[in-house]
C-alpha positions in Angstrom: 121.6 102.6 73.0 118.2 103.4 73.9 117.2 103.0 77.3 114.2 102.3 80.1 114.6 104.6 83.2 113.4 103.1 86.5 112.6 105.6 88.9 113.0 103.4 92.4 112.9 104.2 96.2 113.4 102.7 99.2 110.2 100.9 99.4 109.4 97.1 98.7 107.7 98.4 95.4 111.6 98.7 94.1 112.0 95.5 93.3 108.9 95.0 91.3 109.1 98.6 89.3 112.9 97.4 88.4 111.9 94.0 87.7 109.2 95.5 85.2 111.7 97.3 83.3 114.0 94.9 83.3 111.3 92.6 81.5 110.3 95.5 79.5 113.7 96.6 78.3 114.5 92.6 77.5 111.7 92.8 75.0 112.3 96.2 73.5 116.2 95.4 72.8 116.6 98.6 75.5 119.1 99.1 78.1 117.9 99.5 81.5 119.1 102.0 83.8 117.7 102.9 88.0 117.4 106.2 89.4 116.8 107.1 92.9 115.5 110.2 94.0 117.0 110.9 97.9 119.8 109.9 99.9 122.9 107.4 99.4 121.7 105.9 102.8 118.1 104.8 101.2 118.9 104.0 98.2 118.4 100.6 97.3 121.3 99.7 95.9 121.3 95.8 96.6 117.9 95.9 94.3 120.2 97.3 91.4 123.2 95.5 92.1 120.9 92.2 92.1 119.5 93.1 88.7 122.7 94.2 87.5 121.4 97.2 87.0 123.3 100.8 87.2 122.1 103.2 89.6 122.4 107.0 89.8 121.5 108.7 93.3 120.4 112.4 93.2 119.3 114.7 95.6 115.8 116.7 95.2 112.0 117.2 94.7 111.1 113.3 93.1 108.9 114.2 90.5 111.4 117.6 89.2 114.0 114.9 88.9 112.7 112.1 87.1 111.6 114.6 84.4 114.9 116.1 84.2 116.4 112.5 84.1 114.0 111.5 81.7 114.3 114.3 79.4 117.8 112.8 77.4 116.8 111.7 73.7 118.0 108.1 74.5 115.7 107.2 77.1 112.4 106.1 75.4 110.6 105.1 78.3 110.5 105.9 82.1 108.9 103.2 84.6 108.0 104.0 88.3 105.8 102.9 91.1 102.1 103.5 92.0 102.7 104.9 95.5 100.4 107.3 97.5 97.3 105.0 97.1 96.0 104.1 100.7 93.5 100.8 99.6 94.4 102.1 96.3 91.2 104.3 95.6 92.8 107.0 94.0 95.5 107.9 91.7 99.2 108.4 92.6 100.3 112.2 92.3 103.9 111.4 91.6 103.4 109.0 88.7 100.7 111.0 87.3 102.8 114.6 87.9 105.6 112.7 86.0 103.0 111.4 83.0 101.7 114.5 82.7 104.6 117.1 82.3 106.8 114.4 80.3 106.8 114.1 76.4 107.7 110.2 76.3 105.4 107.0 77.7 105.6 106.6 81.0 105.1 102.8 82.8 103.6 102.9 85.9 103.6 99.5 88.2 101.3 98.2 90.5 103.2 98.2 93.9 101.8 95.2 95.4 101.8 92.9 92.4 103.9 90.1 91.0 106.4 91.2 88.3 105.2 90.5 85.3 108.3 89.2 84.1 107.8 88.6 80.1 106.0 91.3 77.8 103.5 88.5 75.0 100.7 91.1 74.3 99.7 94.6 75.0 96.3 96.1 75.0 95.6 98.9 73.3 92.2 101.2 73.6 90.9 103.0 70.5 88.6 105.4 70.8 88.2 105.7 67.0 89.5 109.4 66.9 92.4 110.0 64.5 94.5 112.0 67.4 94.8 108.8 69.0 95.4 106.6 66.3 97.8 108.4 65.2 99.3 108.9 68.8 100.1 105.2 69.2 101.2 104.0 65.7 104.7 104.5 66.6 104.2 102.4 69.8 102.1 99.3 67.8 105.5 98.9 65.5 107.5 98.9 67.9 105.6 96.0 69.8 105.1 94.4 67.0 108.9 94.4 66.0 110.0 92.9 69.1 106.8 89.8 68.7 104.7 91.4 71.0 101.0 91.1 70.3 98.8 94.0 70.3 95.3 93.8 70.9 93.3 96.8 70.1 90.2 97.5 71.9 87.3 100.1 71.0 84.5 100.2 74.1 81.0 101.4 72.9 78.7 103.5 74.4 75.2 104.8 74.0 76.3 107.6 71.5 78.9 105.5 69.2 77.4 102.0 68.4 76.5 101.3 65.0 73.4 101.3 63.9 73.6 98.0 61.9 75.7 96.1 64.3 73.3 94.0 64.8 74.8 91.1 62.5 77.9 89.2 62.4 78.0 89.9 58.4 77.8 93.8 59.2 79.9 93.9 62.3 82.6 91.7 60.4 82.4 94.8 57.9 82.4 97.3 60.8 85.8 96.0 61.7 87.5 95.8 58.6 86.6 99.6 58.1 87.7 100.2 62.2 91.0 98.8 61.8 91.9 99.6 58.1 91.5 103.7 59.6 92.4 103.4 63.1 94.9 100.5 62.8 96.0 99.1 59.9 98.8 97.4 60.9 98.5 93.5 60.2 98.3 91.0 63.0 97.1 93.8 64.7 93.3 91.8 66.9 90.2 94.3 67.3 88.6 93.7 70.3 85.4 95.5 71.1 82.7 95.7 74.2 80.0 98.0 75.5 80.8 100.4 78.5 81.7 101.7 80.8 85.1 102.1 79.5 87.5 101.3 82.3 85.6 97.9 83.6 85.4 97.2 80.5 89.0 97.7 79.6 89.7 95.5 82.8 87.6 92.6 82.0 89.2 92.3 78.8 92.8 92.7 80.1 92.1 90.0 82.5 90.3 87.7 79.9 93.3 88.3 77.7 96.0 88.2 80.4 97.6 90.9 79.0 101.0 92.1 80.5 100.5 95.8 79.4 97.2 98.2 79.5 98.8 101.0 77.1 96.5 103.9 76.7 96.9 107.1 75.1 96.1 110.2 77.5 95.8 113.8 76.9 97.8 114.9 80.1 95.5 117.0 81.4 95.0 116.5 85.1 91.9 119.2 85.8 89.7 117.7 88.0 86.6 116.7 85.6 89.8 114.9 83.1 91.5 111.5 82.8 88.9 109.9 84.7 89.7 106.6 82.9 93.4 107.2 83.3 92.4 107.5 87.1 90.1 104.5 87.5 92.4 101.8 85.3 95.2 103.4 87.9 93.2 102.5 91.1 92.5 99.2 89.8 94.5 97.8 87.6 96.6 94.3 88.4 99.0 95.1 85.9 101.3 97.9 84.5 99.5 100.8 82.4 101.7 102.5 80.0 100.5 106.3 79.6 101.7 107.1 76.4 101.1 111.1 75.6 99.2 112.6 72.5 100.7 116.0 70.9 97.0 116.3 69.2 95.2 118.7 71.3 92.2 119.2 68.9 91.1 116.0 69.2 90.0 114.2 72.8 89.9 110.9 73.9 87.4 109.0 76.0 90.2 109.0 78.9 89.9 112.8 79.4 86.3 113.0 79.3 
């Protein structure tokens, strides 16, 4: 059976990043399995044992190993902590050195926050770029198959608002076209908003009280890239799901 992979330490953030996939994995119809990167003497074992959860125990450089755990066909999905953020003002380099160098989503978790411990509705940005789209389609059915609601999201700016969308009539129209190219699946709610992208993508994950932020990333972690991916990461009260895109001639607004 497929499987969720939580990558846990010895910290208090354990409990919450297994807790996450446990909710996640419930959902999803996926089997849930911990990993801890260090010794037998910190691992918390009474986290996993409490979640009846199996844990594995391996010496070694954290990020190296997560990957190389991660890297079997049957795990679909790999969830870890936000650590390394003093006041959380910037990103942390262990979950983004694991997003970036790993072919499958990867879930990262809020350390100080409640688990969220159901998965109703996940939000999904569009930047109305076919890479993307296309990126994520595999993701929307498999919310959608296990009843989770996705909510897409396209945030305007200066450059991409429509000239007529100035009317409900035409911006009803604007929609239909939106979501019959980006995201035709049915059920499927367009949200939309006017920048910038990642308060914007906040506000509307808070109005919405979604469970998951998923957004589609390039996994390119120059300095001048992923500033979105960065800024959702420092704030964020909720898991973001960093889901990678194999199109690298098209870009999204996350690595801009």
């Amino acid at each position: 059976m497929s499987t969720v992979l939580a990558a846990i330490d010895a910290t208090a953030a354990a409990s919450r990043v297994l807790g996450t996939a446990v909710a996640v994995g419930r959902h999803l119809h996926l089997d849930v399995h911990a990993l801890h990167v260090g010794s037998a003497e910190q691992a918390p074992t009474a986290i996993a044992a409490t979640a009846g959860v199996p844990l594995t125990i391996v010496p070694g450089h954290p990020v190296s190993m997560i990957i190389e755990a991660s890297e079997p066909s049957d795990v679909m999905l790999v969830a870890l902590a936000l650590h390394g953020l003093p006041g959380r003002h910037e990103a942390g380099q262990t979950a983004l050195s694991v997003a970036a160098q790993l072919a499958k989503p990867v879930l990262v978790v809020p350390p100080e926050e409640p688990v969220r411990d159901t998965v109703r509705r996940i939000l999904l940005p569009l930047d109305g770029t076919r890479g993307v789209s296309a990126g994520v389609r595999s993701l929307i059915a498999t919310c959608q198959a296990a009843g989770i609601e996705v909510i897409a999201v396209h945030i305007f700016d200066a450059h991409t608002v429509p000239r007529f969308h100035d009317g409900p009539q035409d911006a009803a129209v604007w929609r239909e076209e939106f979501l019959a190219q980006h995201c035709a699946e049915p059920g499927v709610r367009l949200r939309t908003s006017p920048g910038p992208t990642a308060p914007a993508l906040l506000r509307i994950a808070d109005a919405d009280d979604v469970d998951v932020i998923a957004l589609g990333w390039r996994q390119n972690l120059a300095p001048a890239r992923a500033q979105i991916v960065r800024q959702l990461l420092a704030h964020s009260h909720r898991p973001i799901a960093l889901v990678p895109l194999p199109d690298p001639t098209q870009r999204s607004d996350a690595e801009r």
